[in-house]
PDB file of N, CA, C and O in Angstrom:
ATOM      1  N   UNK A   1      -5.724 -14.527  64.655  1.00  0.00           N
ATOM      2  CA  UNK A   1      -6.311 -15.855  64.691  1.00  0.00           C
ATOM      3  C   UNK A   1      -7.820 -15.727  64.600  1.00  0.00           C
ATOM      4  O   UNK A   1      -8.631 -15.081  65.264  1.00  0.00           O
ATOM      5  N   UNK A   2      -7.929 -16.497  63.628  1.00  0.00           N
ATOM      6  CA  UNK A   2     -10.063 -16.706  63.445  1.00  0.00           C
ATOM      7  C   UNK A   2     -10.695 -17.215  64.907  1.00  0.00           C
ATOM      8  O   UNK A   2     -10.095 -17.988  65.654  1.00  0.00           O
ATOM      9  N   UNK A   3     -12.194 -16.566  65.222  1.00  0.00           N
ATOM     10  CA  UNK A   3     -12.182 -16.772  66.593  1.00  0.00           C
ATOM     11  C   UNK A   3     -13.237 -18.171  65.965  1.00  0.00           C
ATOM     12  O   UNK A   3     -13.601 -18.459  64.825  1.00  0.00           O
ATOM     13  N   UNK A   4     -13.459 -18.754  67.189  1.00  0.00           N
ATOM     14  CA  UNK A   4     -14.077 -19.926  67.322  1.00  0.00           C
ATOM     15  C   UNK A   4     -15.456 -19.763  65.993  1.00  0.00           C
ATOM     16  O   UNK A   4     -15.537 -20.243  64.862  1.00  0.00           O
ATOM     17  N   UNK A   5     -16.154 -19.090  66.591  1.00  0.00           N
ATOM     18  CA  UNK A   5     -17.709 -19.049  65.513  1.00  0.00           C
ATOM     19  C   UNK A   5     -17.113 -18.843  63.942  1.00  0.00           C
ATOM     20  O   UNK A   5     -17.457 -19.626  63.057  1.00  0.00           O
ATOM     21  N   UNK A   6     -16.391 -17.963  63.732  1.00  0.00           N
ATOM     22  CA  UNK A   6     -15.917 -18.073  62.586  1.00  0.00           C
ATOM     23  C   UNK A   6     -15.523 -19.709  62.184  1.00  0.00           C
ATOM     24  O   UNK A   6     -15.870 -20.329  61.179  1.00  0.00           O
ATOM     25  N   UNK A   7     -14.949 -20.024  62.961  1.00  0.00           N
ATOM     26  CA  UNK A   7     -14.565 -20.980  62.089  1.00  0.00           C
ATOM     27  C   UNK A   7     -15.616 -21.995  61.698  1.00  0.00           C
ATOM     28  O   UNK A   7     -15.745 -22.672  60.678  1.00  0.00           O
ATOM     29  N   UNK A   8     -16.511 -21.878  63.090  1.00  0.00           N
ATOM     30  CA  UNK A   8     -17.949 -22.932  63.209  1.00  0.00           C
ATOM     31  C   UNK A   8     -18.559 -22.434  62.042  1.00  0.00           C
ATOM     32  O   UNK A   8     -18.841 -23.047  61.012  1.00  0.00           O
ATOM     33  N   UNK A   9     -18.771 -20.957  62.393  1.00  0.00           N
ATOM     34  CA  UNK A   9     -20.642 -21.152  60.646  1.00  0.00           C
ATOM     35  C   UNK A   9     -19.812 -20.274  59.934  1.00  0.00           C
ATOM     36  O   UNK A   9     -20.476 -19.348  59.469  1.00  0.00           O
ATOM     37  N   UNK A  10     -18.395 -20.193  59.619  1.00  0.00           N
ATOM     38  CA  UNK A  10     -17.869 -19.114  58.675  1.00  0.00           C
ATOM     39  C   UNK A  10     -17.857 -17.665  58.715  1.00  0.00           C
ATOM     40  O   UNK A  10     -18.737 -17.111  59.374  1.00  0.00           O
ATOM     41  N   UNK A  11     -17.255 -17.182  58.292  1.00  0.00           N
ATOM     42  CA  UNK A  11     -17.252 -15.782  58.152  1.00  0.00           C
ATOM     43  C   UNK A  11     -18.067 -14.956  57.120  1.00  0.00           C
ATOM     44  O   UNK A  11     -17.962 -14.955  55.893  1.00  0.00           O
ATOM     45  N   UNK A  12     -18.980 -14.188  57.996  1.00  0.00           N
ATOM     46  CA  UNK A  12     -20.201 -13.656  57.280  1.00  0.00           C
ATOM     47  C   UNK A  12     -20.194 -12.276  56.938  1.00  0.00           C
ATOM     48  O   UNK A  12     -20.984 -11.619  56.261  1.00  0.00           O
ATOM     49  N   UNK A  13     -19.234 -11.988  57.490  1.00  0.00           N
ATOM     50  CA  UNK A  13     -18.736  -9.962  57.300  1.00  0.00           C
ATOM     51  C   UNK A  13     -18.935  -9.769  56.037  1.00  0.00           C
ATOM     52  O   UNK A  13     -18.799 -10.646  55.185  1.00  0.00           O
ATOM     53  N   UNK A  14     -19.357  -8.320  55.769  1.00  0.00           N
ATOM     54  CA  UNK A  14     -18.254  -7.668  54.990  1.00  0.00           C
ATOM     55  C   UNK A  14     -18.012  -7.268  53.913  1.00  0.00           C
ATOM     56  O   UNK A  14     -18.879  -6.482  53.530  1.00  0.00           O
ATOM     57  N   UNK A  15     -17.107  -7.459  53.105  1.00  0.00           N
ATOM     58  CA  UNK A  15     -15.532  -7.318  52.814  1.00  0.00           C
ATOM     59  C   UNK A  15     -15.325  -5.765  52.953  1.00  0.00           C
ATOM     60  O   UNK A  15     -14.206  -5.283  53.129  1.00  0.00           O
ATOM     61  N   UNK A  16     -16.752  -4.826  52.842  1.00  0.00           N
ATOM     62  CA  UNK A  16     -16.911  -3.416  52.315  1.00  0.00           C
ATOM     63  C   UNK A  16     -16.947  -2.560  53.414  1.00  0.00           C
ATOM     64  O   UNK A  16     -16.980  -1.330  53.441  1.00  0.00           O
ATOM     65  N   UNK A  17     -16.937  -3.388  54.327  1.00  0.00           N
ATOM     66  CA  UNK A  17     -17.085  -2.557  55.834  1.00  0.00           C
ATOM     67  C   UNK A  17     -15.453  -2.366  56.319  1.00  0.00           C
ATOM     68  O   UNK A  17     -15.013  -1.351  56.860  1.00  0.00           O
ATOM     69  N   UNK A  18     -14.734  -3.493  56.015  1.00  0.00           N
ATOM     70  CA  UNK A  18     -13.067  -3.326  56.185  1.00  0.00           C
ATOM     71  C   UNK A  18     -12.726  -2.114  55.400  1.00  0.00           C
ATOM     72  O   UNK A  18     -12.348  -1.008  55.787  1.00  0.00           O
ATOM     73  N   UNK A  19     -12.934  -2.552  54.271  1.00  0.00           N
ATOM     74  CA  UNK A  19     -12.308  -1.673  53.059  1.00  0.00           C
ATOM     75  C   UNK A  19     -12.714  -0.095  53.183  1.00  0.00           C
ATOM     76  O   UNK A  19     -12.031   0.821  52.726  1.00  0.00           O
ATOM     77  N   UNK A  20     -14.192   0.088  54.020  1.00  0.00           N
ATOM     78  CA  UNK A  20     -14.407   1.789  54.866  1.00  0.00           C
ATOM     79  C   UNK A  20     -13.356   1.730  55.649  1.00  0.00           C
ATOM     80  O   UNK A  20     -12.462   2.500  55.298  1.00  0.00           O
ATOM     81  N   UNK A  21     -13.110   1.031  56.680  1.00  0.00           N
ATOM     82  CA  UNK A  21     -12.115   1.539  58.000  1.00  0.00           C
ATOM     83  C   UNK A  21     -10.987   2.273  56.920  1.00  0.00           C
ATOM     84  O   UNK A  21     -10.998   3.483  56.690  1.00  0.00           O
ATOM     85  N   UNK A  22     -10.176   1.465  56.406  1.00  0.00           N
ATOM     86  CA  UNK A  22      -8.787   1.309  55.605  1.00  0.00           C
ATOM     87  C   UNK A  22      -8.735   2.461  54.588  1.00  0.00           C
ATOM     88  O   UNK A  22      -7.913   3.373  54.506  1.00  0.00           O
ATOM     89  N   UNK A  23      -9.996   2.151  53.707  1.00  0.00           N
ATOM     90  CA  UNK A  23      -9.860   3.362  52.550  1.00  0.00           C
ATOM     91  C   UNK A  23     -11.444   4.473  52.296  1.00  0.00           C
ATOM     92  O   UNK A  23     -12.282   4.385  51.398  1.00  0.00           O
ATOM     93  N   UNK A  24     -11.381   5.462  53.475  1.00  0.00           N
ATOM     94  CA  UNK A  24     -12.543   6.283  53.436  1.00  0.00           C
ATOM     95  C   UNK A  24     -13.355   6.713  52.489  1.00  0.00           C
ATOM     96  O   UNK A  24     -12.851   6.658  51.367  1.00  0.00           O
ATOM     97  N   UNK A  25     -14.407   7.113  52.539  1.00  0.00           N
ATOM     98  CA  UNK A  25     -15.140   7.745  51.088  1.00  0.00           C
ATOM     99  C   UNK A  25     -14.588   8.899  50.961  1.00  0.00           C
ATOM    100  O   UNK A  25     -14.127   9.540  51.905  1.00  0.00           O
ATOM    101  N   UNK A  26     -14.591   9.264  49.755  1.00  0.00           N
ATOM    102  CA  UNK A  26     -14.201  11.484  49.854  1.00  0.00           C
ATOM    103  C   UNK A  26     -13.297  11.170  48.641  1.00  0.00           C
ATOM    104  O   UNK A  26     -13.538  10.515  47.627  1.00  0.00           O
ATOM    105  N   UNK A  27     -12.054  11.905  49.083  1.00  0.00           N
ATOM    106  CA  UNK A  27     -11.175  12.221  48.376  1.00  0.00           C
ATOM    107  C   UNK A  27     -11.572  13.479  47.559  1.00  0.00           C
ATOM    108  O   UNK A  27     -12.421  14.294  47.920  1.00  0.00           O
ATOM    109  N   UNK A  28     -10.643  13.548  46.086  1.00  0.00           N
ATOM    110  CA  UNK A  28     -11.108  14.775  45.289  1.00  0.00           C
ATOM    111  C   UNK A  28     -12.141  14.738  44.635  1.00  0.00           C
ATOM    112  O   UNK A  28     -12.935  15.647  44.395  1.00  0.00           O
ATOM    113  N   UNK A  29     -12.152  13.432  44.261  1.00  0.00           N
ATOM    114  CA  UNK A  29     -13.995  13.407  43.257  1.00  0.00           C
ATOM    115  C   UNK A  29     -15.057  12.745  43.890  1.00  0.00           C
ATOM    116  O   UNK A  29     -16.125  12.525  43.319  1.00  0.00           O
ATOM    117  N   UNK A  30     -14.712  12.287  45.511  1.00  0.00           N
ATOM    118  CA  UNK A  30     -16.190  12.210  45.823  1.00  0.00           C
ATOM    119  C   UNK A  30     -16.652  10.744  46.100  1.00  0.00           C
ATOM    120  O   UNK A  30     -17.802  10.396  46.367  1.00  0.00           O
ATOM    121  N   UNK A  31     -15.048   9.587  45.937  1.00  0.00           N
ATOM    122  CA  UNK A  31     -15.189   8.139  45.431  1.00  0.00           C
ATOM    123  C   UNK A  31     -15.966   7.433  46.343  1.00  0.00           C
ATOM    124  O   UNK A  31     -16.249   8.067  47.359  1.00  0.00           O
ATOM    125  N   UNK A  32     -16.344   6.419  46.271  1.00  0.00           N
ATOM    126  CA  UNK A  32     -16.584   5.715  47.466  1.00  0.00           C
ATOM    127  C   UNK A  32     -15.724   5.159  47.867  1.00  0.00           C
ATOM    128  O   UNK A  32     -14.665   5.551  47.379  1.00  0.00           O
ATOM    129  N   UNK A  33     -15.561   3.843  49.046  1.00  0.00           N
ATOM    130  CA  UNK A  33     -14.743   3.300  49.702  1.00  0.00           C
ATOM    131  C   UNK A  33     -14.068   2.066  48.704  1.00  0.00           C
ATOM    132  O   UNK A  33     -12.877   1.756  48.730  1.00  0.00           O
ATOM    133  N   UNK A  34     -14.762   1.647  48.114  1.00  0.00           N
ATOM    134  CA  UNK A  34     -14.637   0.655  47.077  1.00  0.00           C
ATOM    135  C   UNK A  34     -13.560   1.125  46.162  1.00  0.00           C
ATOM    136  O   UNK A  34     -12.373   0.815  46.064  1.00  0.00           O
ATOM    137  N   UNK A  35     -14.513   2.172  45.361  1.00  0.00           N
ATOM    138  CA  UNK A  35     -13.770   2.287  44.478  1.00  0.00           C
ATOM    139  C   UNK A  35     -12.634   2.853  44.714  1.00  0.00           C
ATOM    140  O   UNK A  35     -11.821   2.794  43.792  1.00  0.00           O
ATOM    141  N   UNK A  36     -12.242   3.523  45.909  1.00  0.00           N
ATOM    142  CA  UNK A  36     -10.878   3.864  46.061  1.00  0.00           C
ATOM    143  C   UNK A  36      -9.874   2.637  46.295  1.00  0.00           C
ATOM    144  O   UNK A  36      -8.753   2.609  45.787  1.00  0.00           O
ATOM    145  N   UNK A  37     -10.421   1.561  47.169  1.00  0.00           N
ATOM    146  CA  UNK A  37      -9.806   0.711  47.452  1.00  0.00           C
ATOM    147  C   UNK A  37      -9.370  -0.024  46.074  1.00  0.00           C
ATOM    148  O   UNK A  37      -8.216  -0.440  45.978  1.00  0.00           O
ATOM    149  N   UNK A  38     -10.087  -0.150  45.240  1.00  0.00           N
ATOM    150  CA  UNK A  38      -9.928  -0.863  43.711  1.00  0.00           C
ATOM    151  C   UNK A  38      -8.840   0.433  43.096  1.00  0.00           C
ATOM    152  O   UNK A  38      -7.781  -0.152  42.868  1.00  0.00           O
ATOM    153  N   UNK A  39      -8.766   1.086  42.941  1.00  0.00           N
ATOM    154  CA  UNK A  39      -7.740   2.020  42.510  1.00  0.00           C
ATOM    155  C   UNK A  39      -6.535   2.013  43.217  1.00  0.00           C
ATOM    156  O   UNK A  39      -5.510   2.107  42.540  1.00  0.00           O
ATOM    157  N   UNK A  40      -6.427   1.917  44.514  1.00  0.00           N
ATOM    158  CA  UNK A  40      -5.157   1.401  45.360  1.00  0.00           C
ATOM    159  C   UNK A  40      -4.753   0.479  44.675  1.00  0.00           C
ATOM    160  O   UNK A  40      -3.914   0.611  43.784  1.00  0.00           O
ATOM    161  N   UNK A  41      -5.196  -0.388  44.941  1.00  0.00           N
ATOM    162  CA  UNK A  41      -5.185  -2.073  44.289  1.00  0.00           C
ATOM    163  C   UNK A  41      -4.870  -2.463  43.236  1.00  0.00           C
ATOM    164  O   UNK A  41      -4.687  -3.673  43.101  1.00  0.00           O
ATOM    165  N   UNK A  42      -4.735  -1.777  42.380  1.00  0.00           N
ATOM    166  CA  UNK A  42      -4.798  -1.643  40.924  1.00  0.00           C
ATOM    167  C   UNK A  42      -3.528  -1.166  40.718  1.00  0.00           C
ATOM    168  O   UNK A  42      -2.789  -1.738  39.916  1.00  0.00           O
ATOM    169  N   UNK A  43      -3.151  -0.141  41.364  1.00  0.00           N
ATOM    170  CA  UNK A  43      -1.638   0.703  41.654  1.00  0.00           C
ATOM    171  C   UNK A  43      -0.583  -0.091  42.261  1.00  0.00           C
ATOM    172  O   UNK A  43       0.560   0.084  41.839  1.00  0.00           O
ATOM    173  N   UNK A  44      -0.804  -0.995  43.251  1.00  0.00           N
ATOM    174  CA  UNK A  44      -0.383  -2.254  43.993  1.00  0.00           C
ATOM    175  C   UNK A  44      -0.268  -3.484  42.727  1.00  0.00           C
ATOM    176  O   UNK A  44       0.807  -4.075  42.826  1.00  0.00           O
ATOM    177  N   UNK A  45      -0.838  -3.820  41.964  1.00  0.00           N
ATOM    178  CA  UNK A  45      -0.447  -4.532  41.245  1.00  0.00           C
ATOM    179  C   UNK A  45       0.053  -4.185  39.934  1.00  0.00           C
ATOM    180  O   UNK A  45       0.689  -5.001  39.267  1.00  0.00           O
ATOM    181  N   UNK A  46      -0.240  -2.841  39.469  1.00  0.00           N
ATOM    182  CA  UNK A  46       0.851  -2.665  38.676  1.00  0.00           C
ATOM    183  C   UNK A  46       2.192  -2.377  39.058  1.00  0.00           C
ATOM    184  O   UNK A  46       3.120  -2.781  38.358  1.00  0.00           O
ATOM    185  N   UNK A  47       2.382  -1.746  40.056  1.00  0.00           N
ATOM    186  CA  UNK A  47       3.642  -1.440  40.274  1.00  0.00           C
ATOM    187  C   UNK A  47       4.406  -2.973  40.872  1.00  0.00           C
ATOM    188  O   UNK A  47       5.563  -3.294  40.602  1.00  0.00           O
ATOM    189  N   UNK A  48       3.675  -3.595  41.528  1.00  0.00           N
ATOM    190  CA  UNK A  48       4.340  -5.091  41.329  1.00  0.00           C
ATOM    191  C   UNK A  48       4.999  -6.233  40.088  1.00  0.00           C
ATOM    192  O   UNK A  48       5.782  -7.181  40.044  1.00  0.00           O
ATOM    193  N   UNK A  49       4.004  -5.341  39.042  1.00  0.00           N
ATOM    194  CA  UNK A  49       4.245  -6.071  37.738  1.00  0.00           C
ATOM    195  C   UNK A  49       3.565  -7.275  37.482  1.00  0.00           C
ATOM    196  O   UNK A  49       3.999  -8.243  36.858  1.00  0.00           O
ATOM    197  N   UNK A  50       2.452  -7.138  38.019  1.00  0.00           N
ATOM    198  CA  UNK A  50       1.554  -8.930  38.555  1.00  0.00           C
ATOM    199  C   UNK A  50       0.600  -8.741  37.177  1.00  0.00           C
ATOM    200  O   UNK A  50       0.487  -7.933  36.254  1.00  0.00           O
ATOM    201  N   UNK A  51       0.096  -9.776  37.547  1.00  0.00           N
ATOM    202  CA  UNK A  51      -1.110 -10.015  36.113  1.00  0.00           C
ATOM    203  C   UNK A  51      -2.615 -10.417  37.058  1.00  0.00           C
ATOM    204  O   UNK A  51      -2.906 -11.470  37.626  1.00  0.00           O
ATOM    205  N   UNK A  52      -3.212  -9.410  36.973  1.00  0.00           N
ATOM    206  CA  UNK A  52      -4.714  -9.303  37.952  1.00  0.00           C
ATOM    207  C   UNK A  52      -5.194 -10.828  37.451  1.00  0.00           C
ATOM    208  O   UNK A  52      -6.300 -10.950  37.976  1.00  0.00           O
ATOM    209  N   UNK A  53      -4.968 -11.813  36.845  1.00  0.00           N
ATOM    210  CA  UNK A  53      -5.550 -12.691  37.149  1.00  0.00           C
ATOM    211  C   UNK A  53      -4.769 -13.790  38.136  1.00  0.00           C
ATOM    212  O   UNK A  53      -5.487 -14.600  38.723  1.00  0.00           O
ATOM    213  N   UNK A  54      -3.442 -13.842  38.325  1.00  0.00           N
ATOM    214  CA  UNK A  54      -3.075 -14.271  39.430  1.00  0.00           C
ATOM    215  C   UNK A  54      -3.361 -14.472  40.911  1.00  0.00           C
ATOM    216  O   UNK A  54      -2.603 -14.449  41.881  1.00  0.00           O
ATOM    217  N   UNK A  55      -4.471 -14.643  40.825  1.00  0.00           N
ATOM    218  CA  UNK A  55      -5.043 -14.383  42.572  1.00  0.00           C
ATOM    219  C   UNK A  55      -4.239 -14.569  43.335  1.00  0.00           C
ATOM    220  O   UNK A  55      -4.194 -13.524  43.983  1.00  0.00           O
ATOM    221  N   UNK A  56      -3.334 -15.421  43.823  1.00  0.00           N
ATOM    222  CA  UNK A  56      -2.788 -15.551  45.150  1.00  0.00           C
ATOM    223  C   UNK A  56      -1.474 -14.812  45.156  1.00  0.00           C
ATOM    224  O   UNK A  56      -1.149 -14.522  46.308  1.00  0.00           O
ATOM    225  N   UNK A  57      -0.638 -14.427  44.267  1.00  0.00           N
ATOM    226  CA  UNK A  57       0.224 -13.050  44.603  1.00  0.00           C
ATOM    227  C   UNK A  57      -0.383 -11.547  44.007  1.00  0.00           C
ATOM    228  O   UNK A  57       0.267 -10.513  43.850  1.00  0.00           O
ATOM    229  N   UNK A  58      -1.372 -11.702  43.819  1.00  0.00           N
ATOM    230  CA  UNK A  58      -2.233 -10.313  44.053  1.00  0.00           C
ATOM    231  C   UNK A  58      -2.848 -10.169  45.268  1.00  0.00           C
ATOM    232  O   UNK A  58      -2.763  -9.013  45.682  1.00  0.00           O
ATOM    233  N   UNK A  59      -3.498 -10.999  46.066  1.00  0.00           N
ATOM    234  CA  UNK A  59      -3.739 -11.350  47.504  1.00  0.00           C
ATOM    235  C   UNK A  59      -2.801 -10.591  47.999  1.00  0.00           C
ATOM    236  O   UNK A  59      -2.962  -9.408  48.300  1.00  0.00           O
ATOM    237  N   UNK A  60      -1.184 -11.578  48.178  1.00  0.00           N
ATOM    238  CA  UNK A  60      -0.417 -11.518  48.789  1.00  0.00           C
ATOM    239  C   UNK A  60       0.589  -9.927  48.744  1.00  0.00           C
ATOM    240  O   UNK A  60       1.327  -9.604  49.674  1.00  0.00           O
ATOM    241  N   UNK A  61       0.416  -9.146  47.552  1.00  0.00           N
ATOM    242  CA  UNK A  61       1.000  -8.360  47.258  1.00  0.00           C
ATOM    243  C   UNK A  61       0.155  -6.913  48.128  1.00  0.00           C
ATOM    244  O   UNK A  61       0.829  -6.024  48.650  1.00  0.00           O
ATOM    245  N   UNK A  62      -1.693  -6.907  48.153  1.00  0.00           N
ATOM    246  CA  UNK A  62      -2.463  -6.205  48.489  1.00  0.00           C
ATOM    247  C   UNK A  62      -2.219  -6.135  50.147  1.00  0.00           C
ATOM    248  O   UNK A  62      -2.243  -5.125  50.851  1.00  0.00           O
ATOM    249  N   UNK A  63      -1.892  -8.016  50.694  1.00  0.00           N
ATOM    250  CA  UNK A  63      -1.935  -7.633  51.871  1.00  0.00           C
ATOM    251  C   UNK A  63      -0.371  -7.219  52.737  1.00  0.00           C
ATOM    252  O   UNK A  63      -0.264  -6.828  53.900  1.00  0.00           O
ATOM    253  N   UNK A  64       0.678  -7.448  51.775  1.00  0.00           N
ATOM    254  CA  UNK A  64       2.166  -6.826  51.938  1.00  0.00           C
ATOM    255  C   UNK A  64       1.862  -5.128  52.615  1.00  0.00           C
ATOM    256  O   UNK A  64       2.069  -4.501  53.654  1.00  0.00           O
ATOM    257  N   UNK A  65       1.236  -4.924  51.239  1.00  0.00           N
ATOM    258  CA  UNK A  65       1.233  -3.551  51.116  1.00  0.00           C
ATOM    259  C   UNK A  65       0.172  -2.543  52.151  1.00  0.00           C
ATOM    260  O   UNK A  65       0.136  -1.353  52.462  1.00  0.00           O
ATOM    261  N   UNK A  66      -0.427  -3.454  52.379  1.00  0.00           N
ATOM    262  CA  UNK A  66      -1.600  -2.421  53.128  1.00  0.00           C
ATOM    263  C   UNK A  66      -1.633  -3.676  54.599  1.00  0.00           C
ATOM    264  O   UNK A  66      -2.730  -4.215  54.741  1.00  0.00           O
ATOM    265  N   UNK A  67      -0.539  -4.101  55.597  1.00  0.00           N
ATOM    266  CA  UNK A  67      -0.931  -4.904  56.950  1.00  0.00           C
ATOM    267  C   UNK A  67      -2.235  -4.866  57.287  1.00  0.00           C
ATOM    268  O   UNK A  67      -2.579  -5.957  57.742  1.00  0.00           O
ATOM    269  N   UNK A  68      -3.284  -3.914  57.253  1.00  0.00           N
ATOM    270  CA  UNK A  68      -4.422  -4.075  57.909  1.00  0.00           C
ATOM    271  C   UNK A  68      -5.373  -4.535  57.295  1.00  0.00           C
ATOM    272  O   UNK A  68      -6.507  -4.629  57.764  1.00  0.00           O
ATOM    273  N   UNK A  69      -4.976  -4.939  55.977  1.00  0.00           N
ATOM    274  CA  UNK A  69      -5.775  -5.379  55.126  1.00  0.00           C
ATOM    275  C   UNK A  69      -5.761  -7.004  55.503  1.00  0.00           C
ATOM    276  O   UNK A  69      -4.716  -7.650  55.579  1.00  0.00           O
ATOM    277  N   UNK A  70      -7.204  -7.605  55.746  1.00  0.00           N
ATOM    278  CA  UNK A  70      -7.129  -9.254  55.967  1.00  0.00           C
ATOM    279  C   UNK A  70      -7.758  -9.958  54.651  1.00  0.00           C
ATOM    280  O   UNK A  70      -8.332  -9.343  53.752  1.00  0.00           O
ATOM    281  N   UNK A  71      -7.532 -11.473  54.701  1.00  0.00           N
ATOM    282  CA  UNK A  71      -8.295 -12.325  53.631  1.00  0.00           C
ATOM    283  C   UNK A  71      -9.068 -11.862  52.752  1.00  0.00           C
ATOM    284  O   UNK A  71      -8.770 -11.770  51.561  1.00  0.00           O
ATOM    285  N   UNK A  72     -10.260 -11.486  53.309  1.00  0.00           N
ATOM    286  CA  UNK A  72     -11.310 -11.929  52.894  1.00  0.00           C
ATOM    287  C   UNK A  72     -11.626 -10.153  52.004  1.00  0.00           C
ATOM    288  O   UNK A  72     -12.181  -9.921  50.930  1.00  0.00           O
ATOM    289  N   UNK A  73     -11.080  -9.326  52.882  1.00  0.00           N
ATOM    290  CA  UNK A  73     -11.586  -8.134  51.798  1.00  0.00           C
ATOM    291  C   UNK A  73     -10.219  -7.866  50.683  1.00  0.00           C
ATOM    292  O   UNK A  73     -10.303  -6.966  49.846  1.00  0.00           O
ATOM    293  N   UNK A  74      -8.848  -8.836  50.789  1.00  0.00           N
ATOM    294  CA  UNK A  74      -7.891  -8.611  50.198  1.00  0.00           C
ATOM    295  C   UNK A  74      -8.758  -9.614  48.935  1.00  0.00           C
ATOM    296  O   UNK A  74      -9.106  -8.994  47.930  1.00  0.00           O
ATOM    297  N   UNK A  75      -9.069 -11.036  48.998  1.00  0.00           N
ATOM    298  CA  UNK A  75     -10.083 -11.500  48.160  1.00  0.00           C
ATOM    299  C   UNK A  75     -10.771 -11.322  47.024  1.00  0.00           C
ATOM    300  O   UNK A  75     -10.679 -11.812  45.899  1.00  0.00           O
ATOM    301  N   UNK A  76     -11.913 -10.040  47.831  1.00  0.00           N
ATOM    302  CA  UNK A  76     -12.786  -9.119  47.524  1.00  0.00           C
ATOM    303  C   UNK A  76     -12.121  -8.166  46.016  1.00  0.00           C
ATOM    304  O   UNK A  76     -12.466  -8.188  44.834  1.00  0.00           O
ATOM    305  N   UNK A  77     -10.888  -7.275  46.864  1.00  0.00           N
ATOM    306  CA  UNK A  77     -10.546  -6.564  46.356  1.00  0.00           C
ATOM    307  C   UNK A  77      -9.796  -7.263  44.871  1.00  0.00           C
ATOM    308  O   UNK A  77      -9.909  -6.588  43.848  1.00  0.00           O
ATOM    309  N   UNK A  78      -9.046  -8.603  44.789  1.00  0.00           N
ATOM    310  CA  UNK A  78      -8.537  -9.394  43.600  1.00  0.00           C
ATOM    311  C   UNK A  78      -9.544  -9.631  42.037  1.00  0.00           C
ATOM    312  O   UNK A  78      -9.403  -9.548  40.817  1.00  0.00           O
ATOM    313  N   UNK A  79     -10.827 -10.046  43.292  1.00  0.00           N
ATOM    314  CA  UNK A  79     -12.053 -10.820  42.195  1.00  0.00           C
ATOM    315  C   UNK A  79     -12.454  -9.093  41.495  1.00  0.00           C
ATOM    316  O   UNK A  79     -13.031  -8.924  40.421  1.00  0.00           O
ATOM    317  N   UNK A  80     -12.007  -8.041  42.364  1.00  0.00           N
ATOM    318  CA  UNK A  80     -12.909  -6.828  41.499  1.00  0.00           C
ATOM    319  C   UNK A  80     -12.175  -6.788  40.788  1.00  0.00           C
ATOM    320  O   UNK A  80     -12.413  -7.559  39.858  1.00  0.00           O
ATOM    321  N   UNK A  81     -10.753  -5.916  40.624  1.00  0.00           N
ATOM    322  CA  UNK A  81      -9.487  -5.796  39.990  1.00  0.00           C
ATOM    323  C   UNK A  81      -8.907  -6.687  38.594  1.00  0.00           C
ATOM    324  O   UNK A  81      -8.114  -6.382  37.703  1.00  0.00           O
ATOM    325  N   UNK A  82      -9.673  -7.871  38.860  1.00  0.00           N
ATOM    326  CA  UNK A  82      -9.578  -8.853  37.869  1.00  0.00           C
ATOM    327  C   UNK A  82     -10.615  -8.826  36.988  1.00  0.00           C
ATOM    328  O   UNK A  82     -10.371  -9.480  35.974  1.00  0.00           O
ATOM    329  N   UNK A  83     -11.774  -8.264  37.010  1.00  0.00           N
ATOM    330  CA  UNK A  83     -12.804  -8.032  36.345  1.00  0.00           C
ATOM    331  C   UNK A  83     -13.817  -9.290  36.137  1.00  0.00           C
ATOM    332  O   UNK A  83     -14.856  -9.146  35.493  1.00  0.00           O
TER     333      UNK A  83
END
């Protein structure tokens, strides 16, 4: 549940600070947090069979797949993915 201030002046986070917790920098070549998360994401909707411009079951498919993933960086992650 959104806490009170959020809802008062909105939600000001983010989206890139979630997307560190969830998907670390490193890996084999060195990615950042982003771009790993956009490569997840990307894997998540192809293997769904979705069409990256569908926002709201690309949303819904990102946040199926990954629970800790919320709104606003699942969002994030659609508008990149979609180009």
């Amino acid at each position: 549940m959104a806490s009170f201030e959020k809802l008062l002046w909105g939600d000001n986070t983010d989206p890139r600070r979630e997307l560190a917790e969830i998907f670390p920098a490193g890996g084999a070549v060195g990615a950042s947090s982003v771009v790993r998360a956009q490569e997840w994401a990307r894997g998540v909707i192809a293997d769904a069979g979705l069409d990256p411009a569908d926002e709201l079951r690309v949303i819904r498919a990102l946040r199926d797949a990954e629970p800790r993933l919320s709104l606003k960086p699942a969002r994030f992650l659609a508008a990149q993915v979609r180009g």
